[in-house]
One Martini backbone bead per residue (centre of mass of N, CA, C, O) as a GRO file, in nm:
protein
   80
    1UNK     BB    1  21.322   4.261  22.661
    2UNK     BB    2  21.553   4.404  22.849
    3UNK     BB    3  21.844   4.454  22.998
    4UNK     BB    4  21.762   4.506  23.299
    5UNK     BB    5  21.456   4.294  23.334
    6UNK     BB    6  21.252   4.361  23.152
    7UNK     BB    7  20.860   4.294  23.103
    8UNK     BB    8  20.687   4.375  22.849
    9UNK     BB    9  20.291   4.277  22.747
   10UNK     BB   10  20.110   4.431  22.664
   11UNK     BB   11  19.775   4.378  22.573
   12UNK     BB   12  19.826   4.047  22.647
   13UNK     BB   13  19.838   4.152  22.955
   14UNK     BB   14  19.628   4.243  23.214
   15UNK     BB   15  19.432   4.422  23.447
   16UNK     BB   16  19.111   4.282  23.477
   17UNK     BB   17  18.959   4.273  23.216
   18UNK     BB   18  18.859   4.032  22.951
   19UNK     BB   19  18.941   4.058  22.609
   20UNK     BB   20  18.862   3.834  22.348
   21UNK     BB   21  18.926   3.737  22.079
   22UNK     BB   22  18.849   3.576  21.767
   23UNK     BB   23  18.859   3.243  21.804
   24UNK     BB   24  19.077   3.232  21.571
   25UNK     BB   25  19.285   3.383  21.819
   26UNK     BB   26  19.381   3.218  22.019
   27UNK     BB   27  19.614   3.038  21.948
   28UNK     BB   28  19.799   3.311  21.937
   29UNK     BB   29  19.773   3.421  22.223
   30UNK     BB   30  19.861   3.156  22.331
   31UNK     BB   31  20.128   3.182  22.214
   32UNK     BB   32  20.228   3.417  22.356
   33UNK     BB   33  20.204   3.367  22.637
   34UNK     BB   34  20.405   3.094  22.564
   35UNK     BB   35  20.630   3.307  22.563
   36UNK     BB   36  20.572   3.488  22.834
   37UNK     BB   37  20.645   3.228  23.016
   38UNK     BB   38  20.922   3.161  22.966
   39UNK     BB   39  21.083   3.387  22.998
   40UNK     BB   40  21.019   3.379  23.293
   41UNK     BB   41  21.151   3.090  23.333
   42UNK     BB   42  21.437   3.161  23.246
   43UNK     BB   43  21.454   3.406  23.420
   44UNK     BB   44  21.573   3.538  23.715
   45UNK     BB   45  21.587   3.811  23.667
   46UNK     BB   46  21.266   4.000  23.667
   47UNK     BB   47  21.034   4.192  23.534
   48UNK     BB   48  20.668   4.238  23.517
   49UNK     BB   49  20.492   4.411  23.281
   50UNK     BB   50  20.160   4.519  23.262
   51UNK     BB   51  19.978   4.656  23.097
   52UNK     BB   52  19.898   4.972  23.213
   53UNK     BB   53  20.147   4.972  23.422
   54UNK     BB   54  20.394   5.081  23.731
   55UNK     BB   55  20.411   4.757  23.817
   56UNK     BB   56  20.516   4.429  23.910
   57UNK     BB   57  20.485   4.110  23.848
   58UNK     BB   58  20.381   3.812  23.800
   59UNK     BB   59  20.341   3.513  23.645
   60UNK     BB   60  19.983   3.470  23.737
   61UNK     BB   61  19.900   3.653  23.497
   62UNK     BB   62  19.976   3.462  23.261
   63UNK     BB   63  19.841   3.171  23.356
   64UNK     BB   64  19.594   3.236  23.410
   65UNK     BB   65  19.504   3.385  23.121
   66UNK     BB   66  19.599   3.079  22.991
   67UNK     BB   67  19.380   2.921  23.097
   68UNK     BB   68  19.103   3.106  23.076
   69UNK     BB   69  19.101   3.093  22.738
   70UNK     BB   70  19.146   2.754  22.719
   71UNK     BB   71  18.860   2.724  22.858
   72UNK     BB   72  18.722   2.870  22.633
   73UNK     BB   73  18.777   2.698  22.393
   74UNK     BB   74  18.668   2.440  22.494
   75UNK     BB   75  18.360   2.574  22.537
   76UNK     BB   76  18.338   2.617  22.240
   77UNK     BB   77  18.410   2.333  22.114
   78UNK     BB   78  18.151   2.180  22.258
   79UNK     BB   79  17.922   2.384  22.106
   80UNK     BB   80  17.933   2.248  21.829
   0.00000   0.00000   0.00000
């Protein structure tokens, strides 16, 4: 976070296709992506740009990447 409200996501959000880390990676994901949805509800004035972008999204690019990801987790653990 940037002290003039910008917040860049590096790899860890970005627009297009979704690469998944390996399995035992979903948990440290996850909790970095809700450590970068606190910050975006936390701030009111931000700016979030994701990864390889130069134009700011909204907090959606992160709920939806983390809703996602916890869903390929539960399918994951059922499937064992």
């Amino acid at each position: 976070l940037t002290s003039t409200g910008e917040l860049f996501t590096s790899d860890v959000a970005y627009y297009g296709d979704i690469f998944l880390p390996k399995k035992g990676k979903f948990p440290e994901v996850l909790k970095t992506l809700s450590k970068l949805i606190s910050l975006c509800e936390n701030q009111n004035e931000l700016e979030l740009y994701p990864s390889h972008r130069n134009y700011p999204c909204d907090i959606t690019l992160l709920t939806d990447l983390y809703k996602g990801i916890k869903n390929w987790q539960l399918i994951l653990v059922q499937e064992q």
